[in-house]
C-alpha angles and dihedrals in degrees: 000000000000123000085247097048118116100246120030127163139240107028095003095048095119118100106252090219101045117090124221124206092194101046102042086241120175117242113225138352115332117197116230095274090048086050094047096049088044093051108035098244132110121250096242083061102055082047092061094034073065104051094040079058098239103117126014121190123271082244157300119298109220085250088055094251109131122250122204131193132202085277089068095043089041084059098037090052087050091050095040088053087045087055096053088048084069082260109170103225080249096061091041087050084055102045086055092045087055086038095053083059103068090172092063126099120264088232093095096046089048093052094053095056097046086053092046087046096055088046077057100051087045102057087043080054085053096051092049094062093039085052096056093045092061096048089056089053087044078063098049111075128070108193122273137093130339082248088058105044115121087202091064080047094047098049096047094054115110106245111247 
């Protein structure tokens, strides 16, 4: 099935039209301003996350306006969390893909956050050095004048 149909599976497989109690679902059609207050993300986002293909409309209203279901907030909330995880728009477009295919093994999706999880241990490994550097320059300086400050000498130094 389409991104927009009705009924996907994997991360759109709630009926659109059905409400849930429990999850907070929407009952009926939102339009995109209903979905983007919903779900926490600006308009002009879920517009790109289109035409980035990863989420279509539920469907056309018959005055051309998009209508979206639970199945698109349910996606959108899966691809608005996997941005905050540090998640490029690529891997996202694949971790839907896997999602869309409940039959497959978990294996492929694992592998993806463990890499994602050690990109994120290295840049905290980064900051940590960048972090240090700029306590040694905060150290540096010792009041005065711009002409004086041992920061502006330290950062124009060639590293050796």
């Amino acid at each position: 099935m389409t991104q927009g149909s009705e009924r996907e599976p994997g991360i759109a497989a709630q009926d659109p039209q059905r409400s849930s109690a429990c999850t907070g679902a929407v009952t009926g059609a939102m339009s995109i301003g209903q979905l983007a207050k919903a779900s926490d993300v600006q308009a002009v986002t879920i517009r790109y996350y289109e035409k980035q293909g990863l989420l279509a409309p539920l469907r056309r209203a018959a005055n051309g306006y998009r209508e979206y279901g639970n199945a698109q907030l349910r996606r959108l909330t899966f691809i608005r969390r996997c941005r905050r995880l540090g998640f490029s728009l690529d891997d996202i477009r694949a971790l839907l893909g896997l999602a869309d295919q409940q039959a497959l093994p978990c294996h492929q999706i694992d592998a993806r956050i463990e890499a994602q999880l050690a990109e994120v241990r290295k840049r905290q490994r980064d900051l940590a050095v960048m972090e240090e550097e700029l306590q040694r320059l905060t150290h540096c300086c010792a009041g005065g004048v711009v002409a004086q400050c041992r920061i502006v000498e330290s950062l124009s130094e060639s590293e050796e």
